[in-house]
DOLUMPA-303889 format. One record per residue (C-alpha): residue number from 0; z, x, y. Coordinates in steps of 0.25 Angstrom, whole numbers. Example, Ala and Ser with C-alpha at 12.3 -4.5 7.8 and 13.67 -1.06 7.14 Angstrom:
! residues 2
<node num="0" Z="31" X="49" Y="-18"/>
<node num="1" Z="29" X="55" Y="-4"/>
END
This chain:
! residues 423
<node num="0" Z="-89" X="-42" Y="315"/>
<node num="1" Z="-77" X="-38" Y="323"/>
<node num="2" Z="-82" X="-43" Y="335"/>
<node num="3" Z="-86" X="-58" Y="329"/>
<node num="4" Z="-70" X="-57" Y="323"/>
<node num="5" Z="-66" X="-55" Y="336"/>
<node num="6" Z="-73" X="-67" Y="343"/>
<node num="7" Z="-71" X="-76" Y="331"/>
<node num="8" Z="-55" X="-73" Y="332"/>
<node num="9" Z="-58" X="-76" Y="348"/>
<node num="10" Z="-64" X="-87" Y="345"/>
<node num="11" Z="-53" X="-93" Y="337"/>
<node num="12" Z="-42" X="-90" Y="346"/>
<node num="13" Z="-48" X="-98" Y="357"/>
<node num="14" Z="-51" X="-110" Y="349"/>
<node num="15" Z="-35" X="-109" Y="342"/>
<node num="16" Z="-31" X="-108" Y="358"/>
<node num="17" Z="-40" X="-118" Y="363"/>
<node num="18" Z="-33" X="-127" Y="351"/>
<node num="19" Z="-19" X="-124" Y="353"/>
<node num="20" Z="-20" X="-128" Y="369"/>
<node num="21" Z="-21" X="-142" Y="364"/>
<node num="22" Z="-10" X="-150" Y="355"/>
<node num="23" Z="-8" X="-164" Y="353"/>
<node num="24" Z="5" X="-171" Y="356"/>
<node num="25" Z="1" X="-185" Y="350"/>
<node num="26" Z="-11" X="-193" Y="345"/>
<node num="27" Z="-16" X="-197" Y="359"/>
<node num="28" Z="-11" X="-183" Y="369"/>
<node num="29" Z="-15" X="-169" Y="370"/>
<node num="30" Z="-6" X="-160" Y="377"/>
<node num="31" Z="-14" X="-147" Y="382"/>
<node num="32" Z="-5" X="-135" Y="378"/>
<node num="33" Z="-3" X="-126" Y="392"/>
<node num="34" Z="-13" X="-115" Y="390"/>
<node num="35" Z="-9" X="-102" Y="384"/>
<node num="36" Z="-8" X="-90" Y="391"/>
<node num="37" Z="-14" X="-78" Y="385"/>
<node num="38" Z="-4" X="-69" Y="389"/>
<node num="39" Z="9" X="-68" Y="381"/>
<node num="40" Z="19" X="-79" Y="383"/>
<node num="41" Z="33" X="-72" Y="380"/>
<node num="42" Z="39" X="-83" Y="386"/>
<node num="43" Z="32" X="-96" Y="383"/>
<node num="44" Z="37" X="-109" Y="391"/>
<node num="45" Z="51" X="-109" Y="398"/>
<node num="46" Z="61" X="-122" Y="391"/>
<node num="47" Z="60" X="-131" Y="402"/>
<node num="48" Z="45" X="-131" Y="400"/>
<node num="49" Z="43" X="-132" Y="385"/>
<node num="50" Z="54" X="-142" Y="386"/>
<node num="51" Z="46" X="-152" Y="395"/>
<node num="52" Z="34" X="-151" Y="389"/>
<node num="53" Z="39" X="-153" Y="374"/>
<node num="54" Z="46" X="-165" Y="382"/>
<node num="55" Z="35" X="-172" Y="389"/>
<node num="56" Z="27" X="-170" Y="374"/>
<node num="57" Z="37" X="-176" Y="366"/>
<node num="58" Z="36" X="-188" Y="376"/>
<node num="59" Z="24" X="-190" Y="375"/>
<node num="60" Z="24" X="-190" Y="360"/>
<node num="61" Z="35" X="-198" Y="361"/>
<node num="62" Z="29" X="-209" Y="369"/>
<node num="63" Z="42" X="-216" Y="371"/>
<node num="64" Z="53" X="-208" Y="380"/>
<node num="65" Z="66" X="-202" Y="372"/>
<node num="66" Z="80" X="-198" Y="378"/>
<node num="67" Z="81" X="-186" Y="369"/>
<node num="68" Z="66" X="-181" Y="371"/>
<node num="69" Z="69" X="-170" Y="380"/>
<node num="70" Z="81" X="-163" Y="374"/>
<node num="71" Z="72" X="-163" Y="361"/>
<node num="72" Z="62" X="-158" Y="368"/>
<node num="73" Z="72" X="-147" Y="374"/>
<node num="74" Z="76" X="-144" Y="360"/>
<node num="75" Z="63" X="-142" Y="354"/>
<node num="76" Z="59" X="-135" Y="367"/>
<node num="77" Z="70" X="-124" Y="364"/>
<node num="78" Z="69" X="-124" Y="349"/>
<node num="79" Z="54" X="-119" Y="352"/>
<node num="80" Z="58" X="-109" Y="363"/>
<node num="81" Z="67" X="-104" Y="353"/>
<node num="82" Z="57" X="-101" Y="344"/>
<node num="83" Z="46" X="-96" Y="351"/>
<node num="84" Z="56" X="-85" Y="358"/>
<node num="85" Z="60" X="-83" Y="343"/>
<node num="86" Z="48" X="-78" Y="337"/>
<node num="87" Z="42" X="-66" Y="338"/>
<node num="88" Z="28" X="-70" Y="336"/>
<node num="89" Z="26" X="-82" Y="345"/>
<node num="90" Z="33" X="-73" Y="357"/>
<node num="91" Z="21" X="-62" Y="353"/>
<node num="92" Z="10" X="-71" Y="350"/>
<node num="93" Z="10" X="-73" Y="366"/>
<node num="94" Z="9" X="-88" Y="366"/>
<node num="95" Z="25" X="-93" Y="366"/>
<node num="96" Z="21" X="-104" Y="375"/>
<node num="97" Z="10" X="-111" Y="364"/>
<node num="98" Z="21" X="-109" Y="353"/>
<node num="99" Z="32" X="-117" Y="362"/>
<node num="100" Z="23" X="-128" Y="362"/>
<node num="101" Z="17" X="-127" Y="349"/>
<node num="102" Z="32" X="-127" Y="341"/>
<node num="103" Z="39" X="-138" Y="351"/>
<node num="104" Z="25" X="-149" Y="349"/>
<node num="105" Z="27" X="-146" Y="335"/>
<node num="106" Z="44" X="-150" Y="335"/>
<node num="107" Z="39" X="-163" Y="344"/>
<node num="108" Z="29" X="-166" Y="336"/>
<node num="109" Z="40" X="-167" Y="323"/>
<node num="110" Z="49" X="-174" Y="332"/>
<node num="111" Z="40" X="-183" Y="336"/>
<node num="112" Z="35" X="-187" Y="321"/>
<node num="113" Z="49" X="-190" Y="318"/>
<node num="114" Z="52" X="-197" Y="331"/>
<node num="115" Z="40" X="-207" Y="327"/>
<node num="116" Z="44" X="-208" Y="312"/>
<node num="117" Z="58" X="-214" Y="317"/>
<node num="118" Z="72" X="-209" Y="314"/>
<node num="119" Z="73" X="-217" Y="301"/>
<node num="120" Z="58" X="-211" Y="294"/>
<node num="121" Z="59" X="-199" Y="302"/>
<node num="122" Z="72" X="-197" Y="293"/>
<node num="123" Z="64" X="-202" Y="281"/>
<node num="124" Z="52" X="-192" Y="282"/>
<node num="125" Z="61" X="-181" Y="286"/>
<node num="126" Z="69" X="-182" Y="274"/>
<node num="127" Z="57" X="-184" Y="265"/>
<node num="128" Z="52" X="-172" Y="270"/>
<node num="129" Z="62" X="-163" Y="266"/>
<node num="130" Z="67" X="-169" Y="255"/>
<node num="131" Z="52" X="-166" Y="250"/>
<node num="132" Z="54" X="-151" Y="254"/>
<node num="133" Z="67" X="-152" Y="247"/>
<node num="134" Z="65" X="-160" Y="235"/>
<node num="135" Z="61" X="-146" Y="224"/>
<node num="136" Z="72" X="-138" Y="229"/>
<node num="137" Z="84" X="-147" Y="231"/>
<node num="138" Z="89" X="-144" Y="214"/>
<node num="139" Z="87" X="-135" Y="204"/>
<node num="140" Z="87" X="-145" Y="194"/>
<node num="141" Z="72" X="-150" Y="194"/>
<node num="142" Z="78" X="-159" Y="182"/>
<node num="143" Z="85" X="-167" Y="193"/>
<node num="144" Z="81" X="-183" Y="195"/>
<node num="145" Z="73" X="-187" Y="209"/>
<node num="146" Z="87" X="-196" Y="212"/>
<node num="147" Z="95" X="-182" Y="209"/>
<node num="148" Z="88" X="-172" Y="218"/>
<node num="149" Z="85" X="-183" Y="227"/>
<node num="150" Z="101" X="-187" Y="230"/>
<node num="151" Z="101" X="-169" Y="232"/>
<node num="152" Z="90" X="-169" Y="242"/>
<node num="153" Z="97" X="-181" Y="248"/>
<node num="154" Z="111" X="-173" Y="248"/>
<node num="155" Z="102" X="-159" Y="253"/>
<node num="156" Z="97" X="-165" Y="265"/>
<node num="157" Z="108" X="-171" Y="270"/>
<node num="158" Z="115" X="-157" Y="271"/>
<node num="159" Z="102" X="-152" Y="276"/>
<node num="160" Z="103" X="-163" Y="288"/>
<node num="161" Z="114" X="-158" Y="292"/>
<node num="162" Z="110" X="-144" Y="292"/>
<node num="163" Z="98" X="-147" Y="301"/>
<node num="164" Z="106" X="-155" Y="311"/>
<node num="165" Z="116" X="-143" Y="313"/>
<node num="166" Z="104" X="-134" Y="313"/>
<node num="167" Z="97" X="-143" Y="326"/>
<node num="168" Z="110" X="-143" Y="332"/>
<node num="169" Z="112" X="-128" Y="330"/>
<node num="170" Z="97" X="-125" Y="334"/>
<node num="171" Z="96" X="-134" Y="347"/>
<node num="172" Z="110" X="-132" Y="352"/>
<node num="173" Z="114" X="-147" Y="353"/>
<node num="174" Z="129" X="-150" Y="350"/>
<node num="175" Z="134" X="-150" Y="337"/>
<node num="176" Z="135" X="-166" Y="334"/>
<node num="177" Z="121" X="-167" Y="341"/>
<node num="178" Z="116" X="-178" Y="331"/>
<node num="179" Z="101" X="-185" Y="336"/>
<node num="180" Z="102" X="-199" Y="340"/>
<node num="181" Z="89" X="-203" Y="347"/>
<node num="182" Z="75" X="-203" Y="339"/>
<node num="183" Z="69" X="-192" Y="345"/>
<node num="184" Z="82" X="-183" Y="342"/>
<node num="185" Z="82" X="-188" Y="326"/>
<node num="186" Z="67" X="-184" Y="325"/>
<node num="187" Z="71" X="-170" Y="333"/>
<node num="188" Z="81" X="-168" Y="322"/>
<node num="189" Z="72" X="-173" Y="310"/>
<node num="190" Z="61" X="-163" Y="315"/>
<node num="191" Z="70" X="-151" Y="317"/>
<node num="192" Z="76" X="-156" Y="300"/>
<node num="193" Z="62" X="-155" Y="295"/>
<node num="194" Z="59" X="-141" Y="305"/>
<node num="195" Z="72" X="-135" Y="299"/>
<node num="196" Z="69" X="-140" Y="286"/>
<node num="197" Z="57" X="-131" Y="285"/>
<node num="198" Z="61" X="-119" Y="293"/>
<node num="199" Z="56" X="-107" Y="284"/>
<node num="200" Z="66" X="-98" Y="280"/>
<node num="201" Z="63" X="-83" Y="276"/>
<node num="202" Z="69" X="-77" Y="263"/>
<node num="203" Z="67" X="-66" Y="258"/>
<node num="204" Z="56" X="-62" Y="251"/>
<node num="205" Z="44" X="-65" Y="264"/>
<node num="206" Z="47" X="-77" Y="261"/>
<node num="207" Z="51" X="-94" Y="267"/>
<node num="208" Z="58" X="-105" Y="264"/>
<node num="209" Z="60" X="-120" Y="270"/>
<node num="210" Z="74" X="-121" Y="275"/>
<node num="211" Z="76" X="-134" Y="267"/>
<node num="212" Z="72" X="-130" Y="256"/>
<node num="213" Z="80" X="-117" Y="255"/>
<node num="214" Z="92" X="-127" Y="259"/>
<node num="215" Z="89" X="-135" Y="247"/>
<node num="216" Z="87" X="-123" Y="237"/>
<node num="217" Z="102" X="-121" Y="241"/>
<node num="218" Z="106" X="-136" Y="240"/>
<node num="219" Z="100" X="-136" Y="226"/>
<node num="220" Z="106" X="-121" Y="222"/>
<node num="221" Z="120" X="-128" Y="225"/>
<node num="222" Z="120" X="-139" Y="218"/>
<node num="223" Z="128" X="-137" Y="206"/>
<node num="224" Z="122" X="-135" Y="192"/>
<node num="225" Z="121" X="-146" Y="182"/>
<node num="226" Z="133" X="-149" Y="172"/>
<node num="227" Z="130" X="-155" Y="159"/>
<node num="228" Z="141" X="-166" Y="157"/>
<node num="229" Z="144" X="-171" Y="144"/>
<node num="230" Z="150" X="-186" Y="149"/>
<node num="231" Z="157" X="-189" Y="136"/>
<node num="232" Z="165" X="-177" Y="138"/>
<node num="233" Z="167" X="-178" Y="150"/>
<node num="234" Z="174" X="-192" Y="149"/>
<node num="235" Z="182" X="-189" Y="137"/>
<node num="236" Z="194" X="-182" Y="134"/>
<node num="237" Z="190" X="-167" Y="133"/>
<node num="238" Z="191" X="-162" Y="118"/>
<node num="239" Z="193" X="-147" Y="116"/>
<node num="240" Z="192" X="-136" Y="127"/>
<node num="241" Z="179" X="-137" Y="132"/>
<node num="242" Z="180" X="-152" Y="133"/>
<node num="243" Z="190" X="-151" Y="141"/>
<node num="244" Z="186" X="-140" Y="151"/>
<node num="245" Z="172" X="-148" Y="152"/>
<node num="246" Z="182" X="-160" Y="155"/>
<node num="247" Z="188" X="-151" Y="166"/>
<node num="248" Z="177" X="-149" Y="173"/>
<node num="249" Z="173" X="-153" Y="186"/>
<node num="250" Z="158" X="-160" Y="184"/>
<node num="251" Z="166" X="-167" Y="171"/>
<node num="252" Z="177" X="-173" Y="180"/>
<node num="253" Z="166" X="-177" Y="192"/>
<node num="254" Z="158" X="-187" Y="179"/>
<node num="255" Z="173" X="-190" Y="174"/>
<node num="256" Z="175" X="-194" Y="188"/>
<node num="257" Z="160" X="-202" Y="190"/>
<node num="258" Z="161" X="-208" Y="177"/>
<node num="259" Z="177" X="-215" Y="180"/>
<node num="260" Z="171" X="-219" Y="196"/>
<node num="261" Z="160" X="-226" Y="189"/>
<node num="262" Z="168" X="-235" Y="179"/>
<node num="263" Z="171" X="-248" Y="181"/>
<node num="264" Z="183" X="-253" Y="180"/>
<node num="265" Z="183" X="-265" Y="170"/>
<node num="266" Z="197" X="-272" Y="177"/>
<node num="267" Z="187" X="-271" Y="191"/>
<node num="268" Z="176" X="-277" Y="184"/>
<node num="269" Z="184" X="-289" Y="179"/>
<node num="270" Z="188" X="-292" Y="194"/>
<node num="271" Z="176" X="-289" Y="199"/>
<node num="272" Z="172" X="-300" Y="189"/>
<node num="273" Z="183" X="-311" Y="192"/>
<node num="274" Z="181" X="-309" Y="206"/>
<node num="275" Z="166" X="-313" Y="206"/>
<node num="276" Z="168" X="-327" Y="197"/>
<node num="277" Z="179" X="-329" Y="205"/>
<node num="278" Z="171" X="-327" Y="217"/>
<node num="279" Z="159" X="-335" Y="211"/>
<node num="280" Z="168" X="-347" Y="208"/>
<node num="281" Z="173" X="-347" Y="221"/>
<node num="282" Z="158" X="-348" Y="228"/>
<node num="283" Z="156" X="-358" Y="219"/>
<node num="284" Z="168" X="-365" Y="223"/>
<node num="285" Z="165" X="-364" Y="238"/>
<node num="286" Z="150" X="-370" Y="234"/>
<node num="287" Z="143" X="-357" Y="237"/>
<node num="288" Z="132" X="-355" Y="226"/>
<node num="289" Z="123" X="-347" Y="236"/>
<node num="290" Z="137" X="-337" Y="236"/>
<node num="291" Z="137" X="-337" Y="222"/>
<node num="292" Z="121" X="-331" Y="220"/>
<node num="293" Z="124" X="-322" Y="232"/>
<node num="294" Z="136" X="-316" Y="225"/>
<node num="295" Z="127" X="-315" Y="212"/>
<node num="296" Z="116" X="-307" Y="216"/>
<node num="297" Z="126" X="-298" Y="224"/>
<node num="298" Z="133" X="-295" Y="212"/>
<node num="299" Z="120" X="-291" Y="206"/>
<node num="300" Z="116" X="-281" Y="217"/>
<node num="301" Z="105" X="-287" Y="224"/>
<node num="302" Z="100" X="-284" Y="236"/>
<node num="303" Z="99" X="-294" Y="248"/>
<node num="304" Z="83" X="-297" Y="246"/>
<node num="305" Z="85" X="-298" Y="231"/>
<node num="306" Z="97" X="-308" Y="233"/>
<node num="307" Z="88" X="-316" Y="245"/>
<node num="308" Z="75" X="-316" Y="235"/>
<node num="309" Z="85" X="-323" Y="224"/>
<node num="310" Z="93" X="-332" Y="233"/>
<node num="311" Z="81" X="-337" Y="242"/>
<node num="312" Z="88" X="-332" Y="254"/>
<node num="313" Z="82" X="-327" Y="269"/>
<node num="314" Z="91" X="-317" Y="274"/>
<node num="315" Z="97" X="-326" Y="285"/>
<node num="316" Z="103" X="-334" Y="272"/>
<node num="317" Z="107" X="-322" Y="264"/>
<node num="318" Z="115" X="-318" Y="275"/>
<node num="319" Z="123" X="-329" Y="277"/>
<node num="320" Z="124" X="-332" Y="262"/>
<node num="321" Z="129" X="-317" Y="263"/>
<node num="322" Z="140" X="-321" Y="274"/>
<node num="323" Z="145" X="-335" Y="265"/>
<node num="324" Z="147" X="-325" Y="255"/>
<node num="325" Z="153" X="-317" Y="262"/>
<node num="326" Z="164" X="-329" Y="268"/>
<node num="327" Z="167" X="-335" Y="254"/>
<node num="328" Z="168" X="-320" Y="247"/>
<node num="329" Z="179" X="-317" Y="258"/>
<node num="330" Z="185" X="-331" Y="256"/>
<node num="331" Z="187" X="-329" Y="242"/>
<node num="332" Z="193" X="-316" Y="243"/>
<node num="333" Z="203" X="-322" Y="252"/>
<node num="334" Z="204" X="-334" Y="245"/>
<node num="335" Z="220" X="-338" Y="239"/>
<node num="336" Z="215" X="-337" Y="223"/>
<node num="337" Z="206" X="-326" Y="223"/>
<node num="338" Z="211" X="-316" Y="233"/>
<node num="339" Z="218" X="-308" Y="223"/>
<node num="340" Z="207" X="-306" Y="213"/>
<node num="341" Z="197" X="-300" Y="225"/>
<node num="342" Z="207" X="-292" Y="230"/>
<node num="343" Z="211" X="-285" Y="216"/>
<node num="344" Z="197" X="-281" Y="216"/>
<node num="345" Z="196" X="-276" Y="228"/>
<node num="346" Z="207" X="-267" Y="225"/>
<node num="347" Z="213" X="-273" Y="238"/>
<node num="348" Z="224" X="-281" Y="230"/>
<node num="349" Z="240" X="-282" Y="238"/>
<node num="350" Z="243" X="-271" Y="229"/>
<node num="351" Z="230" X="-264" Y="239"/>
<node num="352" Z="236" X="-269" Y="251"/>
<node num="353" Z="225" X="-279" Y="251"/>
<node num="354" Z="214" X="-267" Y="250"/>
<node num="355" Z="220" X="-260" Y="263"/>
<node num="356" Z="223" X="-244" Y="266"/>
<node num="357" Z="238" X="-243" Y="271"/>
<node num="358" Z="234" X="-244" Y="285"/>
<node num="359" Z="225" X="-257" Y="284"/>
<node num="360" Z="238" X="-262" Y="277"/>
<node num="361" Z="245" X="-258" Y="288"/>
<node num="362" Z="236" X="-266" Y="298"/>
<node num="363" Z="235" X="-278" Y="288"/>
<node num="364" Z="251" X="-281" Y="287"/>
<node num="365" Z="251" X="-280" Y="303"/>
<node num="366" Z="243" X="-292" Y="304"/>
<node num="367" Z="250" X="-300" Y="296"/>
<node num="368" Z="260" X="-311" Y="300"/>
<node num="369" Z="275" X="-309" Y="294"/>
<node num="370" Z="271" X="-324" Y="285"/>
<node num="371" Z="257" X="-315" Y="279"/>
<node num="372" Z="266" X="-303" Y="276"/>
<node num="373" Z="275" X="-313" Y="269"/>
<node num="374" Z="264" X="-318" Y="261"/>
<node num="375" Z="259" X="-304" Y="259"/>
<node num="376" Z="271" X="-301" Y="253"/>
<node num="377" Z="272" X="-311" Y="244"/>
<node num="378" Z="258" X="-310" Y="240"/>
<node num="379" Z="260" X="-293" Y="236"/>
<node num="380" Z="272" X="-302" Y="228"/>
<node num="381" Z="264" X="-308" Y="220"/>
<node num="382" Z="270" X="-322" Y="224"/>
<node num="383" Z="262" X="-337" Y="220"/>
<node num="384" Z="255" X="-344" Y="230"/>
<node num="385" Z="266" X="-353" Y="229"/>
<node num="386" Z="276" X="-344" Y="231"/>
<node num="387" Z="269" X="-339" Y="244"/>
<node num="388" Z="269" X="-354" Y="250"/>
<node num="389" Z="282" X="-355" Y="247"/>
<node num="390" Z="288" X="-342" Y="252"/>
<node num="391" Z="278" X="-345" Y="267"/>
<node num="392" Z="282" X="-359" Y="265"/>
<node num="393" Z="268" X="-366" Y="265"/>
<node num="394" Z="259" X="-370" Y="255"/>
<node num="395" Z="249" X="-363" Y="246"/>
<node num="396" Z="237" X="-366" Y="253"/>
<node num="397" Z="242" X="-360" Y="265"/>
<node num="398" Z="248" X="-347" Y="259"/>
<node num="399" Z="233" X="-345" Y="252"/>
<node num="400" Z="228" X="-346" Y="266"/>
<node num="401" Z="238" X="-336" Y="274"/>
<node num="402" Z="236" X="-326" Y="261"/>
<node num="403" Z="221" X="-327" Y="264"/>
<node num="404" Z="224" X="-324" Y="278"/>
<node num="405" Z="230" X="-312" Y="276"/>
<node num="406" Z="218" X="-308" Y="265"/>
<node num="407" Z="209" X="-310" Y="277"/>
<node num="408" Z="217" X="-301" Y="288"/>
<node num="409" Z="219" X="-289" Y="276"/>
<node num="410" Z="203" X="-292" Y="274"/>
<node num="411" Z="202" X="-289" Y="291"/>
<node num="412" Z="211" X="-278" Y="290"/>
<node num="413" Z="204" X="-270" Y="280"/>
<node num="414" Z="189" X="-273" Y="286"/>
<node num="415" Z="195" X="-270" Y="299"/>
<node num="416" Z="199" X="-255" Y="294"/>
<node num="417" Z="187" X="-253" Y="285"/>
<node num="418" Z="178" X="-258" Y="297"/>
<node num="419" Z="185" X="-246" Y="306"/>
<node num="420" Z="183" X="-236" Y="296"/>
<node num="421" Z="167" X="-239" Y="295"/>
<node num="422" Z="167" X="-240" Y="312"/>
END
């Protein structure tokens, strides 16, 4: 009986051997594994070696040629040597060489399936994936709503992002603002996320744990807990000593604070009003009705296809609808009998320096002529139309017009500032 155990254990081993001489590197090549010696390799393959051959695989996976494919295939390389000189078992099982293979056609593999997938679905699968693994463990609170422990994942994973970028820095030894820039270097780091991700950690007790998921146990255990919030309390006057030491606190002051942002000013609403008839009036004075139904449907916050189902509009003609809009809107804003009225809305009225910080102020009154100063002047005077043309000695018409000239230059200065800042 022993003897048949024997040969059927034998007899096993050979076909396993036989099987493990061969591995697939895509659907149409087989790459034949360099036969394994019998003896104990202690060392396995030297860098240089591993290196070239993960290169001339990942390549041929590849089929298309990359800039970055050997430092990738350098990293994985020494990620692989690293890890076979590491563990005490593959060093005694007497086949170091098999395990270097074996581990770094399993990292090109992953890299290769993300490489294909594309830096935008390979993001998108990626954080499926762990939002998945994630999604029981990220709160203690199981009485939480999908949108609530879905904007936590959301904020989880993002730190967790970052972790893993500073962890493949630290692990690879590439600088420290090393970001990945081509394909293959995004789908490097997006299979090294999901690799980290599931590293198993040993606790105690003989027993694992998926990294990201013991990082999102301790997202969830420092949230903080839940406050009930009575609102009626909260917004008025505190009666007694309790009242008022619940008034005091700090989760009453943050819905105090929420409650007052969200409210709407009822003098802003009134503006906002007289500006849109008065806006409305003037489209229609210019013979614009098309303006008219554009501004409309914007008011109503409909999207573009919505507004281009209702209006009969191609995309070409919504776009240069958009642009005429655009022309007459400005035009009104700068225009002698209205100015004011936009500009009070804005919260860029003269007493706003036209809606400039101090130093586009600054800018703004370098560009002006001595005559605009003049006008500027008299316009933070409050003086009539008339008064203007008399004081610049020209008529009425042509004051409107120079005051509208200096409306456009304070409307180039502060775009010029803002486009700056977004550059």
């Amino acid at each position: 009986m022993n003897v048949k155990l024997a040969n059927s254990v034998s007899r096993n081993a050979e076909t396993k051997t036989a099987t493990q001489e061969k591995m697939t590197v895509n659907d149409d090549q087989t790459v034949s594994l360099p036969t394994l010696s019998t003896e104990t390799e202690v060392e396995g393959m030297d860098l240089e070696s591993l290196t070239n051959q993960l290169l001339s695989e990942l390549l041929a996976r590849l089929k298309t040629a990359s800039s970055s494919a050997f430092e990738v295939a350098r990293r994985i390389a020494e990620e692989v040597n690293r890890i076979c000189t590491k563990s005490d078992r593959i060093r005694k099982s007497g086949k170091v060489q098999y395990w270097q293979i074996n581990l770094g056609r399993q990292r090109l593999q992953k890299c290769v399936e993300y490489f294909r997938l594309g830096s935008r679905q390979g993001r998108v699968e990626l954080h499926a994936q762990l939002s998945s693994m994630v999604y029981r463990h990220i709160s203690s609170n199981q009485y939480l709503t999908f949108q609530a422990r879905y904007n936590l994942i959301e904020d989880f994973l993002q730190n967790f992002y970052i972790e893993v970028l500073r962890a493949f820095r630290r692990e690879h030894d590439v600088p420290e603002d090393y970001t990945p820039r081509t394909q293959l270097q995004l789908a490097e780091y997006m299979a090294f996320t999901e690799q980290y991700a599931k590293r198993r950690i040993n606790l105690p007790g003989c027993c694992s744990q998926q990294l990201v998921i013991l990082r999102a146990q301790g997202f969830a255990y420092g949230q903080p807990p839940e406050t009930a919030m009575d609102i009626e309390q909260t917004v008025e006057f505190p009666k007694g000593e309790e009242a008022e030491k619940h008034s005091r606190s700090y989760a009453a002051q943050q819905v105090r604070e929420q409650m007052i942002s969200e409210t709407v000013d009822p003098a802003d609403a009134v503006l906002r009003d007289r500006v849109v008839t008065e806006l409305i009036q003037y489209l229609k004075d210019q013979d614009q009705p098309d303006c008219v139904n554009y501004l409309l449907l914007k008011l109503e916050d409909l999207s573009a296809p919505d507004i281009d189902r209702i209006l009969g509009l191609t995309p070409r003609q919504r776009d240069y609808l958009q642009q005429r809009f655009k022309y007459h809107v400005e035009k009104f804003a700068r225009s002698s009998s209205q100015w004011k009225l936009v500009h009070q809305w804005l919260g860029a009225d003269l007493d706003q320096n036209l809606g400039m910080s101090l130093q586009q102020w600054q800018t703004f009154l370098v560009r002006l002529s001595p005559e605009q100063r003049q006008l500027l002047q008299l316009k933070r005077n409050h003086a009539s139309d008339q008064e203007i043309a008399t004081n610049l000695k020209c008529t009425v018409k042509q004051a409107q017009k120079r005051w509208s000239a200096i409306l456009q230059i304070a409307w180039e200065t502060r775009n010029a500032q803002n486009n700056q800042n977004n550059s």
